[in-house]
N, C-alpha and C positions, 0 to 999 in steps of 0.2 A: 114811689116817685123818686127818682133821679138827680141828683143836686151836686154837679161839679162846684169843686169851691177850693180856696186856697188858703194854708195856712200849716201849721203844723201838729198830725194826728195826732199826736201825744195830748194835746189839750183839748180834743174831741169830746163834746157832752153827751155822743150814741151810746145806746147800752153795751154794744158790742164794737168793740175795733177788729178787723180783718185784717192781714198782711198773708203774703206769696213767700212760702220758704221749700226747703226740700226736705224728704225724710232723713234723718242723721243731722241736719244740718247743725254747723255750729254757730249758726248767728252771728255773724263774724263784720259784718258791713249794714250798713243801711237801715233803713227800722228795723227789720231783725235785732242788730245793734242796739241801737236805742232800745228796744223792748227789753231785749236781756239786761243789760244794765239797772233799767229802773223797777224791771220786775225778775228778779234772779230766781227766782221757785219757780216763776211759768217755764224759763230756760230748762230750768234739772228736770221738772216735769215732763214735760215736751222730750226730753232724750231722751228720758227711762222709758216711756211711752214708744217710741219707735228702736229701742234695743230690746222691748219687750215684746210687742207685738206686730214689730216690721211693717207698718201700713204703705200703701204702696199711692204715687204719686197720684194726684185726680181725687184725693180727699179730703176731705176737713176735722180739724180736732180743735175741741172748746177747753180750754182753761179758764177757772175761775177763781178770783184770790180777791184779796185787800190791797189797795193802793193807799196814797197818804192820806190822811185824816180818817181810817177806817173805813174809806168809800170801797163798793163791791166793783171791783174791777173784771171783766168777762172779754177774753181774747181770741179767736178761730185764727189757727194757722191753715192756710190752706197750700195743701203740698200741690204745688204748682211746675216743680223742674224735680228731674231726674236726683237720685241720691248721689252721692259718693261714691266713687267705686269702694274706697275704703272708706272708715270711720277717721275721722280727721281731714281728708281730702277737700281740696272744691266742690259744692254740689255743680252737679251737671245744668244742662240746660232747659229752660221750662218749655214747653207744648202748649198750642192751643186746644189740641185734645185734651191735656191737663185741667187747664186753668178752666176748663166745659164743666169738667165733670166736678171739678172741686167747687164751684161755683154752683150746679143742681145741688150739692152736699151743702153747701152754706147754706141755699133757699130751704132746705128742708130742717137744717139748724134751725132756722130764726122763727120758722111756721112751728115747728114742736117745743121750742122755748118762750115761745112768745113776747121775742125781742119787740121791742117799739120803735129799734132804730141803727142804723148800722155803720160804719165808715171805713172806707177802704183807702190804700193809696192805689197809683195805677201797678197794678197786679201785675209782677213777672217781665217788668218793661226794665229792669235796670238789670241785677246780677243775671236774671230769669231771660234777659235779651229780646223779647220778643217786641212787634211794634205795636205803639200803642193805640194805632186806629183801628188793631185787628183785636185786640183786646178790652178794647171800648166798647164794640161790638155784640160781642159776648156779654160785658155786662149788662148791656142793655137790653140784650134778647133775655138773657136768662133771671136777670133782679127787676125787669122794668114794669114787671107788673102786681108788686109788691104792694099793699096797702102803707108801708109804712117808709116814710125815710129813707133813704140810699144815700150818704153822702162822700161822692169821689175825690179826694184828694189830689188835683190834680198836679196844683203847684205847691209845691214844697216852699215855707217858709219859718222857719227854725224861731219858735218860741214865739210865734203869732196864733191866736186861735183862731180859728177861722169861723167866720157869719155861717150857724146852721142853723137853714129854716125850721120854726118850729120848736127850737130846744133853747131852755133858760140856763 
């Protein structure tokens, strides 16, 4: 089930948080930003991971770590926009063909992890460019028939956590 809601995903109580980056990327803006900051291993993770094994845009990759108070923290980047041409560079632009294919890769994430719940911002709509009614779409074709929680982030509000049905 499906739950636009407003507030800010950092203080999200899903098992998993989602965010839209590109392979190489440096996390340089936006949650990405905020993500690297407050979890600086998932960052180095994440790079070693695609200078190692080059994954290509349209997929999802799970890190898993400790956040504060020893809580198990679990993050899916989902490469959403073209890389770098170079390492350092701006990531390119994100695809709805992308954001499809990384988005079947989440659903098959949360089915073989046996996530109980998920939260995403709007995927690929800000650095990623794309518009967010066409990417709304997609979420809801491909996560909408999920047995468990989907909560989209729609509006950004910085250090508000936002009402998720369901979750204490």
């Amino acid at each position: 089930m499906i739950h636009s809601v407003s507030g800010d995903i950092l203080f999200s109580k899903a098992d998993l948080i989602a965010h839209g980056v590109a392979p190489l990327d440096d996390f340089k803006s936006g949650l990405a930003l905020a993500l690297r900051e407050k979890y600086p291993s998932m960052y180095k993770d994440f790079r070693h991971y695609c200078k190692t094994l080059s994954p290509k845009a349209g997929t999802a990759w799970l890190w898993a770590g400790v956040g504060e108070g020893g809580k198990a923290v679990k993050i899916a980047a989902l490469l959403t926009q073209e890389p770098p041409r170079k390492d350092g560079e701006h990531p390119g632009k994100a695809h709805l063909e992308f954001v499809n294919r990384a988005l079947h890769d989440l659903k098959k994430m949360l089915e073989r992890e046996k996530f109980t719940s998920v939260a995403l911002p709007r995927v690929a709509t800000g650095v990623g460019g794309l518009e967010w009614k066409d990417v709304q779409a997609i979420i809801a074709k491909v996560l909408g028939d999920l047995k468990i929680p989907v909560f989209v982030y729609e509006t950004f509000h910085k250090g508000q956590a936002a009402k998720e049905p369901g979750l204490k």
